[in-house]
C-alpha positions as CSV (number, residue, x, y, z in Angstrom):
1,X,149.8,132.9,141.8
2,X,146.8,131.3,141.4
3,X,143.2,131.7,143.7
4,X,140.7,128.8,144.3
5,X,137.2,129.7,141.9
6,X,134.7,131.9,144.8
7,X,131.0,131.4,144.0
8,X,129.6,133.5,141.4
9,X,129.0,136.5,143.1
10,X,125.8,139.1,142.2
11,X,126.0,142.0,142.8
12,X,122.7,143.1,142.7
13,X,122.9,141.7,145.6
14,X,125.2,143.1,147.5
15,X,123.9,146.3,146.5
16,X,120.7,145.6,147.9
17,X,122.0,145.3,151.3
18,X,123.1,148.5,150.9
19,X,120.0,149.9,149.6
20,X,119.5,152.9,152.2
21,X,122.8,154.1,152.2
22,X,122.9,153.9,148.2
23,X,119.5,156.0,148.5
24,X,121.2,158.2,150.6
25,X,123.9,159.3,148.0
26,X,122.0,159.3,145.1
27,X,119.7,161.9,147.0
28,X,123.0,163.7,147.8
29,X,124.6,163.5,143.8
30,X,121.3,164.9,142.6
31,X,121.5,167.7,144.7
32,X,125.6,167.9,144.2
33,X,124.8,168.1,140.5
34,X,121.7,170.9,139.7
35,X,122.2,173.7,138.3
36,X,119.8,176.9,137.0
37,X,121.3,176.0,133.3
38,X,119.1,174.2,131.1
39,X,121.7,172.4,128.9
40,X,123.7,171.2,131.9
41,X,120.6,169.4,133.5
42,X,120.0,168.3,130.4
43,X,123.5,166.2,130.8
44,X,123.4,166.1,134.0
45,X,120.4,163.8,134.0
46,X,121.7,162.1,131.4
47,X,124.9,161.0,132.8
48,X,122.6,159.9,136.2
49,X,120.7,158.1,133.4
50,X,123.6,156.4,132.6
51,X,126.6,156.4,135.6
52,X,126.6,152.5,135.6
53,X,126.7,150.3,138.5
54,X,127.9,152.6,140.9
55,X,130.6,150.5,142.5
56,X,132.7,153.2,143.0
57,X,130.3,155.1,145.7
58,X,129.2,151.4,147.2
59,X,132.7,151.2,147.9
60,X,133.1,154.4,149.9
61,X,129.8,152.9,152.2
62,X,131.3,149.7,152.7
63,X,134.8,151.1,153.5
64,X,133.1,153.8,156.0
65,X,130.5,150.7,157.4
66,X,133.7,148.8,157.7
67,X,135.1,150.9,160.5
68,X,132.6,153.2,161.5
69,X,128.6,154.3,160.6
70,X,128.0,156.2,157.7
71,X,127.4,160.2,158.4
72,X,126.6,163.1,155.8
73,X,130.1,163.1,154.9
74,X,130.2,159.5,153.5
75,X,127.4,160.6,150.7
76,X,129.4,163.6,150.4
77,X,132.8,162.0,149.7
78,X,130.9,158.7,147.7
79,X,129.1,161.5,145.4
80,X,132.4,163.8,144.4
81,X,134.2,160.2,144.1
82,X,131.1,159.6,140.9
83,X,131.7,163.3,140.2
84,X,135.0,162.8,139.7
85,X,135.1,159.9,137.8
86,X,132.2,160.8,134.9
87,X,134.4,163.9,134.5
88,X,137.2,161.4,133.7
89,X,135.1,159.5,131.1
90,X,133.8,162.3,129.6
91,X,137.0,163.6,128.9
92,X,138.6,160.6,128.0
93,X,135.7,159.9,125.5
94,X,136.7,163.3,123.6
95,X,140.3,162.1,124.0
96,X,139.9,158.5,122.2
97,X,136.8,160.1,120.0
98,X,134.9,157.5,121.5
99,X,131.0,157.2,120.6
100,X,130.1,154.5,122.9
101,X,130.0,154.6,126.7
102,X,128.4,151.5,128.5
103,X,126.3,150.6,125.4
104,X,124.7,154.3,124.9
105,X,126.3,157.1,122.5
106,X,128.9,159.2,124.6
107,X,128.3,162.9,125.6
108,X,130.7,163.7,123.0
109,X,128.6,161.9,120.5
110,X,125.5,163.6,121.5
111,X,126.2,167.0,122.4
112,X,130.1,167.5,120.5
113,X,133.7,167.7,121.5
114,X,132.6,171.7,123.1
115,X,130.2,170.7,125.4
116,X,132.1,167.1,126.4
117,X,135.0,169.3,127.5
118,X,133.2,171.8,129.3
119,X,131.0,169.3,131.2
120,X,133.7,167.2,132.3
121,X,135.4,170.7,133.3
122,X,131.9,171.5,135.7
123,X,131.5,167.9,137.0
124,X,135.9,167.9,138.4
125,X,134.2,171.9,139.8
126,X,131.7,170.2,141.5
127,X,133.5,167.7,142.9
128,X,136.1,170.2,144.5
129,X,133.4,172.5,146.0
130,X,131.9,169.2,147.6
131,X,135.2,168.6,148.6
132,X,135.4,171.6,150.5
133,X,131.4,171.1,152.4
134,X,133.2,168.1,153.8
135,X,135.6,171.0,156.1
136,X,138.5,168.2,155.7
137,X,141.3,169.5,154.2
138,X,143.0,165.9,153.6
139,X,139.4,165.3,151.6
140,X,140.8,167.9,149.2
141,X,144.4,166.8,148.7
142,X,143.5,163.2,148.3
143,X,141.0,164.3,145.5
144,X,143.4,166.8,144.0
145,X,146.2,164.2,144.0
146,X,143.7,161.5,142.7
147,X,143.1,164.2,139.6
148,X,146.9,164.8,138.9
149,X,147.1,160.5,138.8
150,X,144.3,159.9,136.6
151,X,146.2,162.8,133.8
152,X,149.2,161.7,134.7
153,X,149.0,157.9,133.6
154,X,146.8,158.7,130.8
155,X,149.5,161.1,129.5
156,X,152.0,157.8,130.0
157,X,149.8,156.0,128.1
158,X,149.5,158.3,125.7
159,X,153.5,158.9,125.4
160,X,153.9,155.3,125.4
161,X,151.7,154.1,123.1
162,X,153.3,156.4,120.0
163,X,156.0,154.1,120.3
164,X,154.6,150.9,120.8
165,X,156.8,149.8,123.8
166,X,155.2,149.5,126.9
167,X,156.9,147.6,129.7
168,X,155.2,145.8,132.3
169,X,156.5,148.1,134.9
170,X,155.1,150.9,132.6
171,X,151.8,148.9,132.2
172,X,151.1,148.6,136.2
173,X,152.3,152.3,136.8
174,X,149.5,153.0,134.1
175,X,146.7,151.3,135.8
176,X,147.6,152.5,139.1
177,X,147.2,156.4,137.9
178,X,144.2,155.3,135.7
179,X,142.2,153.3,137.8
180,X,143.8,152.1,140.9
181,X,144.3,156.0,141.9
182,X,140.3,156.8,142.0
183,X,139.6,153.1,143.6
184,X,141.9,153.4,146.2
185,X,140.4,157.2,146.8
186,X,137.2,156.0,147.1
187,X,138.2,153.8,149.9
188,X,140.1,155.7,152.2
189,X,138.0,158.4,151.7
190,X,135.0,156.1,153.2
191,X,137.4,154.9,156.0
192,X,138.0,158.6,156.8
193,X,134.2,159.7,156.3
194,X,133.8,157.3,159.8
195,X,136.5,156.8,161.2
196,X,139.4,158.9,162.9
197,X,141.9,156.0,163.0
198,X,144.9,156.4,160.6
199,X,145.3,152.6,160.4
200,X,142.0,152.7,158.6
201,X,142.7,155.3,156.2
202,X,145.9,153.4,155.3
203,X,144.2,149.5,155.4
204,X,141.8,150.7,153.0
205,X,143.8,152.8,150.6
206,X,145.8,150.2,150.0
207,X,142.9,147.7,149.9
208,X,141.7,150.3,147.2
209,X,144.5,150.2,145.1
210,X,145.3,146.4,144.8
211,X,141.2,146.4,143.9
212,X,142.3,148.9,141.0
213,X,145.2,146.9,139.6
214,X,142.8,143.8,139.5
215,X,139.8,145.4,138.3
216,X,141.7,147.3,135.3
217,X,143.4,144.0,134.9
218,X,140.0,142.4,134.2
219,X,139.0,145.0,131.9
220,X,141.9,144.4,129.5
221,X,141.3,141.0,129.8
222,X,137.3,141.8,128.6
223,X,138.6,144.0,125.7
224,X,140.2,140.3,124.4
225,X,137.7,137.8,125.6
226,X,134.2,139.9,125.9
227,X,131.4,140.4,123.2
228,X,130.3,144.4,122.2
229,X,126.9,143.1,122.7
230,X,127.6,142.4,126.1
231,X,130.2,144.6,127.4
232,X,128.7,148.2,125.5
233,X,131.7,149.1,123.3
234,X,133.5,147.6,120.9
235,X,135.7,144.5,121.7
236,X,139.7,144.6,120.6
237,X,139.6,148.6,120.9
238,X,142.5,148.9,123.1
239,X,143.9,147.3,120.0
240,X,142.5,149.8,117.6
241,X,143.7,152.7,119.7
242,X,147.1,151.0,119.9
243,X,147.5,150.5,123.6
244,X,149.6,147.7,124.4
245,X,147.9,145.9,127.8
246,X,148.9,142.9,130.1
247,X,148.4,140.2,127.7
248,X,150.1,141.8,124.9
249,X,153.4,142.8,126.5
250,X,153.6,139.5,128.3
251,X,153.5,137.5,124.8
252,X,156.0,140.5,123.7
253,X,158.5,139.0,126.1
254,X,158.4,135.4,124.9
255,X,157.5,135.8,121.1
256,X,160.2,136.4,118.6
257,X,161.4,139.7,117.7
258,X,159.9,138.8,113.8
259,X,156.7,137.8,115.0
260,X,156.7,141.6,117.6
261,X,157.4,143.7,114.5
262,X,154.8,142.2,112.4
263,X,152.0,142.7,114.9
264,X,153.6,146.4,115.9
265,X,153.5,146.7,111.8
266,X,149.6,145.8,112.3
267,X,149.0,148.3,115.2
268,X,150.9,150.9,113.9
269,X,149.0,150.6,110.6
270,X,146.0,150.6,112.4
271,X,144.4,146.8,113.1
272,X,141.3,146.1,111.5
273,X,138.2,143.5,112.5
274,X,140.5,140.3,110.8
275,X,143.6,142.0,112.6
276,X,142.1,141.5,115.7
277,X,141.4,137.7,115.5
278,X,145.4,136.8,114.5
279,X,146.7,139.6,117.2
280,X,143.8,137.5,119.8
281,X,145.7,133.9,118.5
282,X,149.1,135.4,118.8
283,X,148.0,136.2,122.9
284,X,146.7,133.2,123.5
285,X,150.0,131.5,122.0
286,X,152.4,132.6,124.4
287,X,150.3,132.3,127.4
288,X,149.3,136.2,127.6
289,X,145.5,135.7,128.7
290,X,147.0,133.0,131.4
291,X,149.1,135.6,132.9
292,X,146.9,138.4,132.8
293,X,144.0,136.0,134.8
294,X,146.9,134.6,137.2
295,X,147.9,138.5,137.8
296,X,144.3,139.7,138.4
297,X,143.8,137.0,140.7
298,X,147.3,138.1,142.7
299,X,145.9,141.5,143.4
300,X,142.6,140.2,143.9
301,X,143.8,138.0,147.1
302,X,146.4,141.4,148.2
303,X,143.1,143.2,148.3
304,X,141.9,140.8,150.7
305,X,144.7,140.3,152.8
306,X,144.3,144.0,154.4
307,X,141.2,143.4,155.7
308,X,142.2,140.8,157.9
309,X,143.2,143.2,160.7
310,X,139.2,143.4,161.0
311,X,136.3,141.0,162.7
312,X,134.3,138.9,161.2
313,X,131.6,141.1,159.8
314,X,129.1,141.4,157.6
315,X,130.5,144.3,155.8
316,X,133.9,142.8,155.6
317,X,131.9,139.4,154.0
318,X,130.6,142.0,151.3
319,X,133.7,143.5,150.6
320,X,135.5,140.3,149.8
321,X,132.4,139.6,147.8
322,X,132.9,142.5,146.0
323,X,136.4,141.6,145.3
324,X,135.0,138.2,143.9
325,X,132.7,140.1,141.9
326,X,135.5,142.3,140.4
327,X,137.1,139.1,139.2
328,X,134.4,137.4,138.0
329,X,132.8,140.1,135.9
330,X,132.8,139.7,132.6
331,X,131.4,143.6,131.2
């Protein structure tokens, strides 16, 4: 399925719309993360420093503006969602001994394994106790379920990778845990923050979640067609790591079974710089980028389609910008 090319979309932008509400949060994070330690300040302001676009707690204000106005609880519920999600790359980082995160040395890299561990471990505490000043127990579940998916399909991954043999079916269940799971969180959880309509809380979960498949979607794609420079860590390293993504497993299905065991040979191995470039050519052969692109885009237009129980707003325009701008990012 393929989507008509949307104008370039900037995101700055969009942000800027949102300017007081994004104030409003990152008031509310600051306060959600001090502590009276020294060492986790330290990090603390560090990871602020460093927490990236903040797309994730945009995306709780627009879901919440969507269907409702924005009250203490939407800064709340957007701030644990960052929580929640730094704790993730922080532990993943110690997980894939990673040194880079968004172009700067990781907290592992900085301050060891130790500390990486034991500041993810405070950042997921501090996102349950927010949890809890929200008085919602369904805040709570969805978070602690949101936890358990983002293990879970990094545990798959994990499990599936040793191997080498990653189905497509295992691929999207991956992404859904990994990504799609937090996404999708972060949009319900805005529709709930505003709004006591169930149909809202559902609508934009599973807006959340078709947005999760297509963004991780595109960030495979960038790990094949991005520069480090650009994109802040090191391109092919889903390759070097040995996990098998879209546009692998699709050329996989249509490449000879000679051809599979010589580039599982070169994973297994461990793929260098030069490996890299053939295993890139091998992709691009059988159509794997293609498919990947035509799949993001599928998602993409799903993520769309379940806002169109809603007005014509400007909100809604911004969300469908965003989705745009999910596609059309290229770091």
């Amino acid at each position: 399925m393929k989507t008509t090319t949307s104008a370039k979309v900037n995101i700055a932008a969009i942000k800027k719309a949102f300017q007081l509400e994004l104030d409003e949060y990152n008031s509310t994070f600051k306060t959600i993360m001090s502590s009276n330690i020294k060492l986790i300040d330290t990090i603390a302001k560090y990871v602020v420093k460093h927490k990236g676009k903040n797309i994730r707690p945009l995306l709780v204000i627009m879901s919440g503006k969507l269907v409702g106005e924005p009250t203490p609880d939407t800064y709340i519920v957007a701030s644990i969602i960052e929580l929640l999600h730094s704790a993730s790359l922080i532990h993943d980082d110690v997980v894939d001994d990673a040194n880079i995160r968004r172009g700067f040395p990781s907290i592992n890299a900085v301050w060891k394994n130790k500390v990486a561990v034991l500041m993810g471990d405070y950042l997921l505490s501090k996102c349950l106790i927010g949890a809890t000043k929200t008085g919602q127990l369904e805040v709570f579940n969805i978070l602690s379920d949101t936890a358990k998916r983002l293990a879970k399909g990094e545990l798959l991954q994990i499990e599936r990778s040793r191997k080498l043999n990653i189905t497509e079916t295992d691929y999207f269940q991956i992404i859904s845990d990994k990504t799609a799971a937090l996404i999708s969180a972060a949009a319900e959880l805005g529709a709930r923050s505003t709004s006591v309509n169930s149909r809202d809380h559902e609508n934009l979960r599973q807006f959340g979640e078709y947005l999760g498949i297509s963004f991780q979607i595109k960030d495979d794609l960038i790990d094949y067609l991005g520069s480090q420079k650009l994109v802040g860590k090191p391109i092919g390293n889903d390759l070097k790591e040995k996990k098998l993504t879209l546009p692998l497993i699709h050329a996989f299905k249509h490449a000879s079974q000679k051809e599979i065991k010589s580039i599982k040979r070169t994973l297994k191995r461990g793929a260098k710089s030069k490996d890299i470039s053939q295993i890139i050519k091998f992709v691009s052969q059988y159509k794997g980028i293609e498919y990947a692109i035509d799949k993001q885009n599928e998602y993409a237009l799903k993520a769309k389609n379940t806002l169109s129980d809603y007005p014509d707003s400007f909100t809604k325009d911004s969300l469908i910008k965003f989705v745009d701008y999910i596609t059309q990012r290229n770091k």
